[in-house]
ZAMARGU-4260 file (C-alpha; in steps of 0.2 Angstrom, whole numbers, plus 5000, padded with zeros to 4 digits):
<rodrens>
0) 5029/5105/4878 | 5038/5100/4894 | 5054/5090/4891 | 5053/5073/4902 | 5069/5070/4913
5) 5082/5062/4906 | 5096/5052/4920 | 5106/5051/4910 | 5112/5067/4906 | 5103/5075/4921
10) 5090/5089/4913 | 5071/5090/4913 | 5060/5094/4927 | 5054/5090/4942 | 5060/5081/4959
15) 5069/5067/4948 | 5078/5078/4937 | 5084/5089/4953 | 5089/5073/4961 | 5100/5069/4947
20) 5107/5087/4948 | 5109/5086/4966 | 5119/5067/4964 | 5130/5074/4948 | 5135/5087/4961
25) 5138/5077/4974 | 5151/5087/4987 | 5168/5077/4986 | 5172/5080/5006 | 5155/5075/5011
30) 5160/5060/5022 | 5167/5073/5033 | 5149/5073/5043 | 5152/5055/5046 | 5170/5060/5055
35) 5165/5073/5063 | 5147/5066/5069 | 5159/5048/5075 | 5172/5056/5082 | 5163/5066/5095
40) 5153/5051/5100 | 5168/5042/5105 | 5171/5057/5113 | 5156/5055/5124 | 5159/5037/5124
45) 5177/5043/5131 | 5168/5054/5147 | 5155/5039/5149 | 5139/5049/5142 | 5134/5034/5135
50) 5116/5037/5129 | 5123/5054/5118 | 5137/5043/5110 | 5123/5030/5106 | 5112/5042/5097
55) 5126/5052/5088 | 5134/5034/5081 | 5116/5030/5075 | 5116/5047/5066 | 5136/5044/5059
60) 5130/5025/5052 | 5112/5031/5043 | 5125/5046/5035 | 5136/5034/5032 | 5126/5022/5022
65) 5116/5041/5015 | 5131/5047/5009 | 5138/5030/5002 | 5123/5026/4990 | 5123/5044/4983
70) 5141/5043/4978 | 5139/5027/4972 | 5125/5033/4961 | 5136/5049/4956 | 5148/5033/4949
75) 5136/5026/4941 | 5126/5042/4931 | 5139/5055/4931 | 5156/5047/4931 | 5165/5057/4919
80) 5160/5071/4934 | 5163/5061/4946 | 5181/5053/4938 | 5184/5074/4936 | 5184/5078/4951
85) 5194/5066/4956 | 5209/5071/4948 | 5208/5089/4949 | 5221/5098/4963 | 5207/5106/4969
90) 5195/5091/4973 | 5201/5075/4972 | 5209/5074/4987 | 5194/5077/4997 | 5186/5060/4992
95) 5196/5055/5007 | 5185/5059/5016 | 5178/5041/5012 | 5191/5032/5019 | 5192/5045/5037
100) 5173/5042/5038 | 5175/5022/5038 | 5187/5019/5049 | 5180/5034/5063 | 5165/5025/5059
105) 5172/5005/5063 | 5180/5014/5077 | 5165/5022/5083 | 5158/5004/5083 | 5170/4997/5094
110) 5173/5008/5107 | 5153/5010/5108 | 5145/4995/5105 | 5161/4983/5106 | 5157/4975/5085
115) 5177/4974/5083 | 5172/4961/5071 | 5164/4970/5059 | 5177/4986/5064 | 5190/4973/5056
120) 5181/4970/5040 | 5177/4990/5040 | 5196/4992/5043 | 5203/4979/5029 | 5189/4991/5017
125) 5195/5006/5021 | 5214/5001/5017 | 5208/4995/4996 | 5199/5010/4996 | 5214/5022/5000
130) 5225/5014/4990 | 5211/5018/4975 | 5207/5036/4980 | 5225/5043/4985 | 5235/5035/4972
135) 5222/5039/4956 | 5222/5059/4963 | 5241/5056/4966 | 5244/5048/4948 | 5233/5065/4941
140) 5240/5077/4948 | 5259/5072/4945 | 5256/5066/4926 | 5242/5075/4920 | 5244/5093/4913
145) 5242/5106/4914 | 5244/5111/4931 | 5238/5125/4941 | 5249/5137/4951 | 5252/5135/4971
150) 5238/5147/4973 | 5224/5138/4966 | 5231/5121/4964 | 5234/5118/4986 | 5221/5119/4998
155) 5216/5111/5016 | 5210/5095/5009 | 5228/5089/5003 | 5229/5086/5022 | 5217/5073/5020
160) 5232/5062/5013 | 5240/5062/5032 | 5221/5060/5040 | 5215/5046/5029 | 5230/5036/5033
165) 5231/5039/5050 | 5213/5035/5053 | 5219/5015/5046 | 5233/5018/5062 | 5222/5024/5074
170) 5211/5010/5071 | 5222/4996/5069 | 5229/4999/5085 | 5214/4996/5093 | 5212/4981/5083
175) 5230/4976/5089 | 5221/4967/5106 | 5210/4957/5094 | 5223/4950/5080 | 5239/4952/5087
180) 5253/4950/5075 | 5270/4958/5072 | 5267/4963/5053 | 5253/4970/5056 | 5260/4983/5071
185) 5276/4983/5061 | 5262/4988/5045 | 5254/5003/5059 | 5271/5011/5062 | 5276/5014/5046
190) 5260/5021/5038 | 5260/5033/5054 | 5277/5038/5050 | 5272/5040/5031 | 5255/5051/5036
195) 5269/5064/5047 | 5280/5065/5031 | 5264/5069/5020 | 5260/5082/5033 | 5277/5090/5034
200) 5276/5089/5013 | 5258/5099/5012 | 5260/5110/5027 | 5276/5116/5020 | 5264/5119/5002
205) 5251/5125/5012 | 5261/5138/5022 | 5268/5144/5008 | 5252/5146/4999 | 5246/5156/5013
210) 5262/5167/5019 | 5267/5171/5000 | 5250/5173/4990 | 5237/5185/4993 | 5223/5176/5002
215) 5204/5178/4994 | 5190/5178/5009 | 5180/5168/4999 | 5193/5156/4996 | 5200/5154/5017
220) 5187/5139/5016 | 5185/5126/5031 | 5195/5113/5025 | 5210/5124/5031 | 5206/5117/5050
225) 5212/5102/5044 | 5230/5106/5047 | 5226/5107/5065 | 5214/5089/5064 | 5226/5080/5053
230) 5238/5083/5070 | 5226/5079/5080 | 5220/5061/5073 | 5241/5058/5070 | 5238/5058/5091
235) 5226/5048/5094 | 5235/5034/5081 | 5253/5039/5090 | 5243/5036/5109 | 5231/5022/5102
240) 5250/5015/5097 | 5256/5018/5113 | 5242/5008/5121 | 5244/4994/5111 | 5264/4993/5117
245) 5263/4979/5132 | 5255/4968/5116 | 5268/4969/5104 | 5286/4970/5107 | 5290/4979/5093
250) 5279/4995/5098 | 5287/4995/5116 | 5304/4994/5108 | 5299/5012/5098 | 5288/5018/5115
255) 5300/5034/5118 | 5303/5038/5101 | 5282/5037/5097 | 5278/5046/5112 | 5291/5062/5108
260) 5278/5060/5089 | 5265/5063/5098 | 5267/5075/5112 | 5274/5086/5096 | 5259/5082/5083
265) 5247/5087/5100 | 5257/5104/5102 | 5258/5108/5083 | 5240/5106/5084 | 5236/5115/5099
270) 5249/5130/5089 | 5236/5130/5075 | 5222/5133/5083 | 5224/5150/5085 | 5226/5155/5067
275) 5214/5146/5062 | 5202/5156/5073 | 5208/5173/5065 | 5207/5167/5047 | 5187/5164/5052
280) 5188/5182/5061 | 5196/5189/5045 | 5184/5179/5034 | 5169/5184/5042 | 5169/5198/5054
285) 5181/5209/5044 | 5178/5203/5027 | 5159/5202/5030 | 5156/5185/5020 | 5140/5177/5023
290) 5140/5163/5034 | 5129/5149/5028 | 5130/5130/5027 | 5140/5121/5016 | 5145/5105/5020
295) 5164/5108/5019 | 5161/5116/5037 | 5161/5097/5042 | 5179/5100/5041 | 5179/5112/5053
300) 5168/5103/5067 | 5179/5084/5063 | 5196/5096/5070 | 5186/5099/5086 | 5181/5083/5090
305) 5196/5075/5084 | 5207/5086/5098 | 5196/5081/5113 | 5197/5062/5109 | 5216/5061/5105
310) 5219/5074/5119 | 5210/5060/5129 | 5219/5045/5122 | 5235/5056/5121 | 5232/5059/5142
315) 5230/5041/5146 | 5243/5034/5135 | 5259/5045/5143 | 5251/5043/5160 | 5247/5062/5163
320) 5233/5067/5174 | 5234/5085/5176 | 5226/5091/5159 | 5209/5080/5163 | 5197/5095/5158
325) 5206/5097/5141 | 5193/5082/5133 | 5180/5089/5143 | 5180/5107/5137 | 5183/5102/5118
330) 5167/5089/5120 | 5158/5104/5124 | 5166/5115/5110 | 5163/5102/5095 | 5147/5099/5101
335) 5140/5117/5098 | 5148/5117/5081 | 5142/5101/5077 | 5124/5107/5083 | 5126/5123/5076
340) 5130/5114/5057 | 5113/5102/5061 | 5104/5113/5062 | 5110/5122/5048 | 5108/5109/5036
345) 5089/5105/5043 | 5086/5124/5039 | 5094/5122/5020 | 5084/5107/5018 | 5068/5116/5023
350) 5070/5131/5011 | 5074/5119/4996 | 5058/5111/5000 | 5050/5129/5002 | 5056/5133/4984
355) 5051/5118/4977 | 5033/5119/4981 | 5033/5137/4976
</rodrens>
């Protein structure tokens, strides 16, 4: 006799019973489509390619909302998975991800289609929810034992503490035009300041982790090119700061000492590029893995675009003209991976559905 599905604890058969499955094991980092997807149609927003921007925004917002009900539903049927993943080392830190994909999102919506209104509300959200996220993985993974070793315990998506914050930067300074106000610029300086000082913390950790331990191909995944992106989007919300100077005295008092931030976040980034090429190479020329789709390689497409658009930002803000086809070239580069993982996903989707009618 067949055992009807059960919701509740995810088992049966048929396409209900695999949905469940499929929400009780939900990918933590998933959101990182939405930064990725957003951030390279502000980047085509940036170079005035108005009708690609348009298009990839509507695809970021339906993944958005996608990816919202599903993890809302993963609260709602499989919260002890959900509540332990979110305190792990390994995991929690990548529901992040969230808060990244909102605000790249709100921004999205006002560069493209000028809704600062409802970037605002997006904004204030975005700020409860990282206050929830960070602080319950950070409260775990202080007090709750045992704990893992360097080795297993760090990995990429710990730099999601310096993106996710500096995503509420990036767009609060563009909100600065909108609701100008002193606390709230003084607010955007110091949570800048606190997402470098989480990135020295982790990239020390992370350095360690990967000059000191024997690296494991399977486990080089692509949330490691998040050390170059959480540099990255720490340039655009130094530059969207820098912008924002002739509207707040305070900013144009700190001008120098932000610009010198960001010139060296862009070079650091600009410096990690390179390994993080040769740990791919390594990974997967060398080593042989398979290279298939997995939806942590978001992380890898959301440093791409996210180097093009603060490259950009970065260019206009210090008044320097001579790097111009920087933004032009990375549109092109994020673009192809971003491609590249689309159609990978339509092909994983496809032989799921194969399977299933087999």
């Amino acid at each position: 006799m067949t055992t009807p599905a059960d919701p509740a604890s995810g088992t049966g058969s048929g396409s209900d019973s695999m949905l469940v499955g499929n929400i009780r094991r939900l990918f933590p980092g998933y959101f990182a489509m939405v930064m990725a997807t957003g951030i390279i149609a502000i980047g085509a927003a940036q170079q005035e390619i108005t009708w690609l921007g348009e298009i990839l925004f509507v695809i970021a917002a339906v993944a958005y909302v996608v990816l919202a009900l599903l993890l809302g539903a993963r609260v709602l049927i499989a919260r002890p998975a959900f509540v332990a993943d979110l305190t792990t080392h390994a995991k929690g830190f990548a529901f992040l991800t969230t808060v990244a994909a909102t605000n790249v999102l709100a921004s999205a919506a006002g560069v493209i289609h000028g809704w600062w209104d409802l970037a605002y509300v997006m904004w204030w959200a975005s700020i409860g929810l990282w206050a929830l996220l960070a602080y319950s993985t950070l409260f775990a993974v202080v007090l709750k034992g045992p704990k893992p070793g360097l080795g297993s315990g760090i990995n990429g998506t710990w730099f999601l503490l310096t993106v996710s914050i500096e995503s509420i930067v990036a767009l609060g300074a563009l909100l600065i035009p909108k609701h100008n106000s002193d606390l709230m610029a003084f607010g955007l300086i110091a949570g800048f300041l606190v997402g470098v000082v989480l990135y020295l913390i982790v990239m020390t950790m992370v350095f360690l982790r990967w000059t000191f331990h024997e690296l494991d191909p399977k486990e080089a995944d692509p949330p490691a090119w998040i050390a170059a992106g959480a540099l990255a989007i720490t340039v655009l919300a130094g530059s969207n700061l820098l912008r924002a100077r002739l509207e707040v005295t305070r900013i144009e008092h700190l001008a120098i000492f932000l610009e010198g931030f960001v010139i060296l976040a862009w070079a650091t980034s600009t410096f990690w590029f390179p390994l993080m090429i040769a740990i791919g190479v390594w990974r997967h020329v060398i080593n042989r893995v398979p290279l298939r789709y997995h939806p942590s390689y978001w992380a890898m497409v959301f440093p791409l675009g996210m180097y093009g658009a603060s490259s950009f930002r970065m260019l206009d803000a210090i008044g320097l003209d001579h790097m111009a086809w920087l933004p032009k070239l990375t549109l092109v580069v994020a673009l192809v991976a971003w491609s590249t993982l689309i159609i990978g996903l339509g092909y994983q989707g496809a032989t799921a559905k194969q399977r299933r009618a087999i």
